[in-house]
N, C-alpha and C positions, 0 to 999 in steps of 0.2 A: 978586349974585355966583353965578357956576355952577363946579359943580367939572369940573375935568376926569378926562371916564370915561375915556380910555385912560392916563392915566397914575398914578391912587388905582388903576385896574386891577394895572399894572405892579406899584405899590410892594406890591399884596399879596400877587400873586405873589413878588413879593422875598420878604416877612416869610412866606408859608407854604411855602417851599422849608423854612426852620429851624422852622417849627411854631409862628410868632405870629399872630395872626388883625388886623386890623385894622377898627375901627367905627367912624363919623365921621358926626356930626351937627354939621349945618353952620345957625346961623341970625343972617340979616341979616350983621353984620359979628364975627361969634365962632365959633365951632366947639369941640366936644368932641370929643378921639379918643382911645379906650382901644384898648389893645393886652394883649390876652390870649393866655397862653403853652398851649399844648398839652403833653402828657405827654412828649416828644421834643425840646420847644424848648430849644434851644441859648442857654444865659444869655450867653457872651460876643458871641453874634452880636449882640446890638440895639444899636442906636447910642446915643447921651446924647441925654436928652431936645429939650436946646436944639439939637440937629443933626435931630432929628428933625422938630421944631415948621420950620424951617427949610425943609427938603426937603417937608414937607407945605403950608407958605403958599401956593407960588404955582399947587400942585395944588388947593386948596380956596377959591383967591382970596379970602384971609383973612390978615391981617399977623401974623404969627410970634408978637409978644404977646399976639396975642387970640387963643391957641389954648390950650385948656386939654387938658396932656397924665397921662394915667394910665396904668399901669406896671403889668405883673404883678406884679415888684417891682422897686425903685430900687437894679438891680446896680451904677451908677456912683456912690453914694455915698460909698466907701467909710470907710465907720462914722459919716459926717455925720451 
């Protein structure tokens, strides 16, 4: 599986418009992506994780499940 550079491109330019950085280790058929927030990052902008795993699969050509996602913090929890 190859990710696609111009569009992991795109989505970080997305998340560093709001000050989330994006990292993604991608092996065989799993991926890990943390998203870490900057001093300026905007808590309401990031999406739910499960939308995120989502929008990252067919960029990382990696199935949505087997994506392990980690969170500045889990602002869509709410008190879960």
């Amino acid at each position: 599986m190859s990710i696609d550079q111009a569009q992991i491109h795109a989505l970080r330019s997305s998340l560093e418009a709001d000050d989330y950085h994006l990292d993604v280790q991608v092996s065989d058929d799993t991926a890990v992506a943390t998203i870490t927030a900057g001093p300026d990052a905007c808590a309401e902008c990031l999406v739910p994780k499960d939308l995120m795993r989502s929008m990252l699969a067919p960029i990382l050509g990696v199935d949505a499940d087997r994506i392990e996602m980690t969170y500045p913090v889990d602002v869509h929890t709410d008190g879960e």
